[in-house]
C-alpha positions in Angstrom: 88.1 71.2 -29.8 89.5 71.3 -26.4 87.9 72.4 -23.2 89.1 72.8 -19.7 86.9 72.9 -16.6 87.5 74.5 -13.0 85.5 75.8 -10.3 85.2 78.2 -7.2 83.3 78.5 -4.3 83.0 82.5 -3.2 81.5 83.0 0.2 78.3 85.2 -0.5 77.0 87.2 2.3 74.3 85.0 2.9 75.8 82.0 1.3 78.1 80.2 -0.4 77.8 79.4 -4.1 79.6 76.7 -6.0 80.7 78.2 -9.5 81.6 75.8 -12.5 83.1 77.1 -15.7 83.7 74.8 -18.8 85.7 76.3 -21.5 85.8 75.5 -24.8 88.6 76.7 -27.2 88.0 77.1 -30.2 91.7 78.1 -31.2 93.9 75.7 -32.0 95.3 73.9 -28.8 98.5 74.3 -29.1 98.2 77.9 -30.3 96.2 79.0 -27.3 98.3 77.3 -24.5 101.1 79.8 -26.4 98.5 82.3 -26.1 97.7 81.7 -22.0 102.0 81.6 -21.6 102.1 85.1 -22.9 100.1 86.3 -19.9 102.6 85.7 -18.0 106.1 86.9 -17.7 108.7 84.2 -19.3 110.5 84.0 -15.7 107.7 83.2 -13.8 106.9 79.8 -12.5 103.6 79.8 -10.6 100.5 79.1 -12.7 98.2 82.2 -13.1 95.6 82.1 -10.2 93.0 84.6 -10.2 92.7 85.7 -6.8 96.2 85.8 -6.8 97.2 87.8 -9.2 97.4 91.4 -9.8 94.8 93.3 -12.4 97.6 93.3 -15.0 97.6 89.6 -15.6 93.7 89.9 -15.1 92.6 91.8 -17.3 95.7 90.0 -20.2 93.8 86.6 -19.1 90.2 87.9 -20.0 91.5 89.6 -23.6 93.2 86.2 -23.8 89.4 84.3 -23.2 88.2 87.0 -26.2 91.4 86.6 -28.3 91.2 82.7 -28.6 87.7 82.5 -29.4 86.8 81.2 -26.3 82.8 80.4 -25.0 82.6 79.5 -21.2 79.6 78.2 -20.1 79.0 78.8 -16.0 76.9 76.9 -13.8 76.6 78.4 -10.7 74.6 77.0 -7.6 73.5 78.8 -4.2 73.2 78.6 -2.0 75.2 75.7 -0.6 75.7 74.2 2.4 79.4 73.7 3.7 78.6 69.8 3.6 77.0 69.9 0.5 80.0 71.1 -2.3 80.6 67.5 -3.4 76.7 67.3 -4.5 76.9 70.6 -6.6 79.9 70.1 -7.9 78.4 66.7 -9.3 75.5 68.4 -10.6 77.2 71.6 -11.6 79.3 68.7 -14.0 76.4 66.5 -15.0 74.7 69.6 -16.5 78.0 71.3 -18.5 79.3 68.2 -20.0 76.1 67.8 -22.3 76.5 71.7 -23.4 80.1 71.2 -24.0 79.8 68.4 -26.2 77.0 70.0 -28.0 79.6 73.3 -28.3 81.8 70.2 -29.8 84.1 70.0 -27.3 86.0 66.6 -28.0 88.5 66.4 -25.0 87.9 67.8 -21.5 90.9 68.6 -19.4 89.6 68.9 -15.6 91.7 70.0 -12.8 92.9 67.4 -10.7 91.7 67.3 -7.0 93.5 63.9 -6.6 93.0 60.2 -6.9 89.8 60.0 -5.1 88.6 63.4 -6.3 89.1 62.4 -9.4 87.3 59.2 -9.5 84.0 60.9 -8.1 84.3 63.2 -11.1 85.1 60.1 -13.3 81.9 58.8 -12.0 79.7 62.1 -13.0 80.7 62.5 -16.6 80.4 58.7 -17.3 76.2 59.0 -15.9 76.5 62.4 -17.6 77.6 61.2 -21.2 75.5 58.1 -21.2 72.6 59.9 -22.1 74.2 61.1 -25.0 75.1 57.2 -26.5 78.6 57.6 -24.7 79.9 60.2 -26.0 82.6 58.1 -27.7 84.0 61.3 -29.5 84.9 63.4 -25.6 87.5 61.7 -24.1 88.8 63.4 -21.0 91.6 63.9 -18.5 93.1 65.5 -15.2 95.9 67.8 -15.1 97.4 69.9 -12.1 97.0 73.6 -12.6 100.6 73.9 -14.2 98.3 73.0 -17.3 98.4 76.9 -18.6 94.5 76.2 -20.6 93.5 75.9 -17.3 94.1 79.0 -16.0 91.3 80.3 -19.2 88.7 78.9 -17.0 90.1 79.9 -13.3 89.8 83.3 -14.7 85.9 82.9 -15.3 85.5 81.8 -12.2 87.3 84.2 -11.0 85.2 87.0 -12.8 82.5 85.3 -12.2 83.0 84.4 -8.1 83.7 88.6 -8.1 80.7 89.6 -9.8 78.6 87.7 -6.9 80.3 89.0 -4.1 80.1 92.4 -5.7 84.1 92.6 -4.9 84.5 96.6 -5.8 87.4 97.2 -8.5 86.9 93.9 -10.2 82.9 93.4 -11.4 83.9 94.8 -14.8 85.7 91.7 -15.7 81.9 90.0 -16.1 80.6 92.7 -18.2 83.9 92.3 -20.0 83.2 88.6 -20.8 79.7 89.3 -22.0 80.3 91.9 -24.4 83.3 89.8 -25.7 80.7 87.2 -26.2 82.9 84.7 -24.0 80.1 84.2 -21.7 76.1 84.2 -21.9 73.9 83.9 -19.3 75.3 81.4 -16.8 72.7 78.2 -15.9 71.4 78.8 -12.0 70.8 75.8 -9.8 70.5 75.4 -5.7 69.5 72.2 -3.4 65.9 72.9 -4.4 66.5 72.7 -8.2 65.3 69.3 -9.3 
């Protein structure tokens, strides 16, 4: 199975949070990346972005999550400090990579932040799957967002970023993603967490 990661950081009123969605597919890869296209007009060229777009291609990507069998699981932590996004985004990772191997994910696609980016992440999953014997069976990669799965897991965020800022028009796409049984309870964290 394939799963694609991405993350957000929405600014809270009284802090900002660092969101992290991994998503695993349980369509058939190909199949769903055909799926994720069909959001989108043929003609278009830029990659679906949540914020970004309008509530058209929304609400097509979150009956696209539910249509392809897909199960996100969120870690979200707050608050966080400006400074401090690189240490929850290495924790936020450390704790999904264990749940998305256990889901059966067997090749994580990450968004690419760049070559040093990258490496840090590289650096996570590899003291993240040791605990697990290796994890010979997850291999992994980084792709830039014109990678259509992607855009399954920027939408969580998305939904997810909008249900904590209580944005007004858009918290329905949560509730939407529960009772499609995409998402569960997402796993809460903050500096404190140990």
């Amino acid at each position: 199975m394939f799963a694609v990661l991405d993350e957000s950081t929405p600014e809270l009123p009284d802090a900002i949070a660092y969101v992290m969605t991994g998503v695993v597919l349980l369509a058939d890869e190909q199949a769903a990346r055909e799926a994720v296209r069909a959001v989108l007009p043929a003609h278009r060229v830029n990659p679906f972005h949540w914020h970004r777009d309008g509530p058209v291609a929304r609400a097509a990507m979150i009956a696209c999550l539910a249509d392809t069998g897909a199960v996100a699981h969120v870690v979200i932590h707050s608050p966080t400090g400006r400074r401090r996004q690189e240490a929850a985004r290495a924790r936020a990772l450390g704790l999904l990579v264990p749940g998305l191997v256990a889901e059966g994910a067997e090749h994580l696609c990450i968004e690419s932040r760049g070559t040093a980016g990258d490496l840090k992440d590289r650096v996570v999953l590899l003291d993240a799957l040791n605990p697990l014997g290796g994890s010979p069976t997850l291999s992994y990669d980084w792709r830039t967002k014109d990678e259509p799965l992607l855009w399954l897991a920027d939408a969580v965020c998305g939904a997810v970023a909008d249900f904590l800022m209580r944005t007004d028009g858009k918290m329905h796409y949560y509730a939407e993603l529960q009772a499609s049984g995409v998402l569960n309870q997402p796993t809460y964290i903050s500096e404190r967490t140990p």
